[in-house]
N, CA, C and O of each residue as an XYZ file, in Angstrom:
296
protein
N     108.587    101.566    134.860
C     107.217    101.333    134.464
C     107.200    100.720    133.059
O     107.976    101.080    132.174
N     106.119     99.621    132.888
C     106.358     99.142    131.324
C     105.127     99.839    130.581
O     104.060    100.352    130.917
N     105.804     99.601    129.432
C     104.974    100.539    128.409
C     103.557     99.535    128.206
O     103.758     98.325    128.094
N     102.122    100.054    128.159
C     100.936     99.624    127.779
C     100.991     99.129    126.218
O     101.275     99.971    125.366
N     100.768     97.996    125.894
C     100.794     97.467    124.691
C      99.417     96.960    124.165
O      98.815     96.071    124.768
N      98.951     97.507    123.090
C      97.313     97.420    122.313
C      98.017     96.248    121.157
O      98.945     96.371    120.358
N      97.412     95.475    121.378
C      97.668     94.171    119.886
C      96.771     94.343    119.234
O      95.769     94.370    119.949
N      96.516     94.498    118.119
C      95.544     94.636    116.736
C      95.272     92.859    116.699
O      96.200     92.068    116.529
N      94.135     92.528    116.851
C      93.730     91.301    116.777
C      93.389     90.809    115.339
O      92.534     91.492    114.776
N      93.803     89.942    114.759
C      93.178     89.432    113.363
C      91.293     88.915    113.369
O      90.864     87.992    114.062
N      90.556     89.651    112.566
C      89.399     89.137    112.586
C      88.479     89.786    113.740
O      87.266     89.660    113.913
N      89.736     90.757    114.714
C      88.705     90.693    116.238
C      89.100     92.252    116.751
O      89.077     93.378    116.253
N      89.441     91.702    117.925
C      89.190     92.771    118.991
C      90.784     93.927    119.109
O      91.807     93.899    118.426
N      90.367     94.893    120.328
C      91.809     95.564    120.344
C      92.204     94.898    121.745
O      91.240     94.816    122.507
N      93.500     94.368    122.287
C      93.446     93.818    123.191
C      94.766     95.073    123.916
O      95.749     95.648    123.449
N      94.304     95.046    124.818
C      95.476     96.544    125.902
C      95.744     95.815    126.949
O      94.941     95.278    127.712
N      96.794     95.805    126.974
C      97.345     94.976    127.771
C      98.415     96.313    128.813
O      99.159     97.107    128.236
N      98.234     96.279    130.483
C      99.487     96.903    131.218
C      99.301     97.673    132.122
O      99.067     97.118    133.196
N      99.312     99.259    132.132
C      98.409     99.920    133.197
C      97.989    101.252    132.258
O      98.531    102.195    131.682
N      96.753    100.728    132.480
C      96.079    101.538    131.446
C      94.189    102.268    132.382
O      93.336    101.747    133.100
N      94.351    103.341    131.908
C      92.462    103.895    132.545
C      91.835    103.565    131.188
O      92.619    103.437    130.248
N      90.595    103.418    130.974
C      89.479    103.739    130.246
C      88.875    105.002    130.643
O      88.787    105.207    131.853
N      88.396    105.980    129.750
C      87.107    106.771    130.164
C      86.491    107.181    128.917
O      86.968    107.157    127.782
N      84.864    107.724    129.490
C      84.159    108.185    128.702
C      83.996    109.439    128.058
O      85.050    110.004    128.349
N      83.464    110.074    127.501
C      83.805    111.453    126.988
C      83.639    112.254    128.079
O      84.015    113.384    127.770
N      83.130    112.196    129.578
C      82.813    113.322    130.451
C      84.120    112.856    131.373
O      84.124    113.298    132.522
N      85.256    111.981    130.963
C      86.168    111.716    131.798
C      85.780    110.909    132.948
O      86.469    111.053    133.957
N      84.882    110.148    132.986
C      84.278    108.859    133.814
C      85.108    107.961    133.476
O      85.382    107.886    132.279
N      85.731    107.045    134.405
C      86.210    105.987    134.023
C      85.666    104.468    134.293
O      85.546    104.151    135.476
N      85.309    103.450    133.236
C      84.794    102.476    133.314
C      85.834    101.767    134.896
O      87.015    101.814    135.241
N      84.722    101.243    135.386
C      85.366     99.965    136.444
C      85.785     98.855    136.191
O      85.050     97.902    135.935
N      86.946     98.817    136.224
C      87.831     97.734    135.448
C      87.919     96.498    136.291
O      88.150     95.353    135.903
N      87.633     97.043    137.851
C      87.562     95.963    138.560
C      89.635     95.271    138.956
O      90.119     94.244    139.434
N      90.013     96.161    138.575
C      91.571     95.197    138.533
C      92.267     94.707    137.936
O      93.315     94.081    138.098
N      91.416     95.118    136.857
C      92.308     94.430    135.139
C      92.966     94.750    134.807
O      92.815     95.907    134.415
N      94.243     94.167    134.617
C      95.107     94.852    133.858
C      95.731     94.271    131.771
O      96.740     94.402    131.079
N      94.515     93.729    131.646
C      93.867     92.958    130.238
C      92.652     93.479    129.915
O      91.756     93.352    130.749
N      92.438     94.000    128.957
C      90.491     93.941    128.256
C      90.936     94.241    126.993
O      92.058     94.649    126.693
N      89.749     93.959    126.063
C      89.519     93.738    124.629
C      88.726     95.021    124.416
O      87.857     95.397    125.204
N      89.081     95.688    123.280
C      88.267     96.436    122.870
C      87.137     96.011    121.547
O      87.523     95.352    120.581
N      85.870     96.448    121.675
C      85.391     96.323    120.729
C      86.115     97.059    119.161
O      86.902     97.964    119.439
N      85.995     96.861    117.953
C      86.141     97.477    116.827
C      85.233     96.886    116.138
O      85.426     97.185    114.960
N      84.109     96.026    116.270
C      83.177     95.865    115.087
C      82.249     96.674    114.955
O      82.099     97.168    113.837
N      81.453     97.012    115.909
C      80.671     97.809    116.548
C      79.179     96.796    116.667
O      77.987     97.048    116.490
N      79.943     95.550    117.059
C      78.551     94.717    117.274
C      78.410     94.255    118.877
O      77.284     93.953    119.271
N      79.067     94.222    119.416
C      79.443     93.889    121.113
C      78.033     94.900    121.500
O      77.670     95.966    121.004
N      77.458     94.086    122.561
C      76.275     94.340    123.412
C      77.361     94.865    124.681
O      76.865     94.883    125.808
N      78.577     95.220    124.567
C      79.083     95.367    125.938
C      80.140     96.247    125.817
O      81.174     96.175    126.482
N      79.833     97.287    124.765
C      80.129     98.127    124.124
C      80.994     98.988    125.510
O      80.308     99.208    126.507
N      82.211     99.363    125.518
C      83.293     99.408    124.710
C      84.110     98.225    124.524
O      84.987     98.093    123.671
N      83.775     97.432    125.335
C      84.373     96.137    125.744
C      83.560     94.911    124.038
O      82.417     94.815    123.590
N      84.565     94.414    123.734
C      84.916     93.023    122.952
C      83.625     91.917    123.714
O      83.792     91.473    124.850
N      82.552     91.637    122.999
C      82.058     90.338    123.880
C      82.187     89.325    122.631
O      81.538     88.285    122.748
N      83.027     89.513    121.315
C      82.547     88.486    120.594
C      81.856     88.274    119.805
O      81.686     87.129    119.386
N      81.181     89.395    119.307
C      79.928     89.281    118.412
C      80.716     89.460    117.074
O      80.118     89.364    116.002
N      82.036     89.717    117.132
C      82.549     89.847    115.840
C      82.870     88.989    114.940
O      83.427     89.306    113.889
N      82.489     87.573    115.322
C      82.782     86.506    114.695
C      81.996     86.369    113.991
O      80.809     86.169    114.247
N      82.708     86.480    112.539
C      81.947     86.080    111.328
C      81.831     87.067    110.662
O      81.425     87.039    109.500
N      82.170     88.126    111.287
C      81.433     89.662    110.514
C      82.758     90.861    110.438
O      82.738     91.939    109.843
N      83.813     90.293    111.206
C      85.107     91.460    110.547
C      86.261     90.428    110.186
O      86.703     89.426    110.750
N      86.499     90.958    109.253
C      87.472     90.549    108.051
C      88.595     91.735    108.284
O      88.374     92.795    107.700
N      89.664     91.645    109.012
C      90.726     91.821    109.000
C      92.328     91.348    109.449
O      92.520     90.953    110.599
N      93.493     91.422    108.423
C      94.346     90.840    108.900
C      95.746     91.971    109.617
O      96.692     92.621    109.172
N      95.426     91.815    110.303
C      96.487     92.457    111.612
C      97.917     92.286    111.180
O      98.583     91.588    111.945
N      98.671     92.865    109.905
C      99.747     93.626    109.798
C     100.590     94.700    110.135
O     100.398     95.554    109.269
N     101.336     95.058    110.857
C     102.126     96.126    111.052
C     102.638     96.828    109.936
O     103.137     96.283    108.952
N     102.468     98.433    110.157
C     102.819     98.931    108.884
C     103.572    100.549    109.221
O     103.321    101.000    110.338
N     104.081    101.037    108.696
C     104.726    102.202    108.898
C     103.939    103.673    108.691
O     104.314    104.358    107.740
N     102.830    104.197    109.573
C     102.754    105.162    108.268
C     103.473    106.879    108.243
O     104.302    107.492    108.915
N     102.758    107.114    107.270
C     103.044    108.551    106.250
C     104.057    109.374    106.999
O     103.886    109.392    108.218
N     104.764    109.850    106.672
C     105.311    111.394    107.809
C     104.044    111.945    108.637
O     102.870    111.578    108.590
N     104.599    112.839    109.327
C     103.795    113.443    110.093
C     103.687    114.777    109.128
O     104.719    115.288    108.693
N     102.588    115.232    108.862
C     102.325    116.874    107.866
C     103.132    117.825    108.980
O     103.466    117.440    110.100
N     103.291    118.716    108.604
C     104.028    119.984    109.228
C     103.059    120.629    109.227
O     103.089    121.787    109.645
């Protein structure tokens, strides 16, 4: 089985890429319809909320670096 891979988008979206569920807090899962690709929103401007439609253009400013972090606290 391959591992599900989330790309941190520059400027944009979260993109999940593999075999992956969505659900909502009551454990509903969105209908993906067969996808095994979707964008997540992170601006919090998407009309198609949880899903990426794009509205983030122009309005998030970030650059998608990989970074190491902290230990884990004990």
């Amino acid at each position: 089985m391959t591992k599900t891979k989330i790309t941190v988008n520059n400027n944009g979206s979260l993109k999940i890429d593999g075999d992956f569920e969505i659900v909502d807090m009551q454990g509903n899962a969105y209908g993906l319809q067969g996808r095994t690709v979707v964008s997540l929103c992170r601006c919090g401007l998407s009309n198609n909320k949880p899903f990426c439609d794009g509205a983030h253009k122009g309005h998030l400013e970030h650059e998608a670096k990989a970074f190491d972090l902290p230990s884990k606290k004990q």
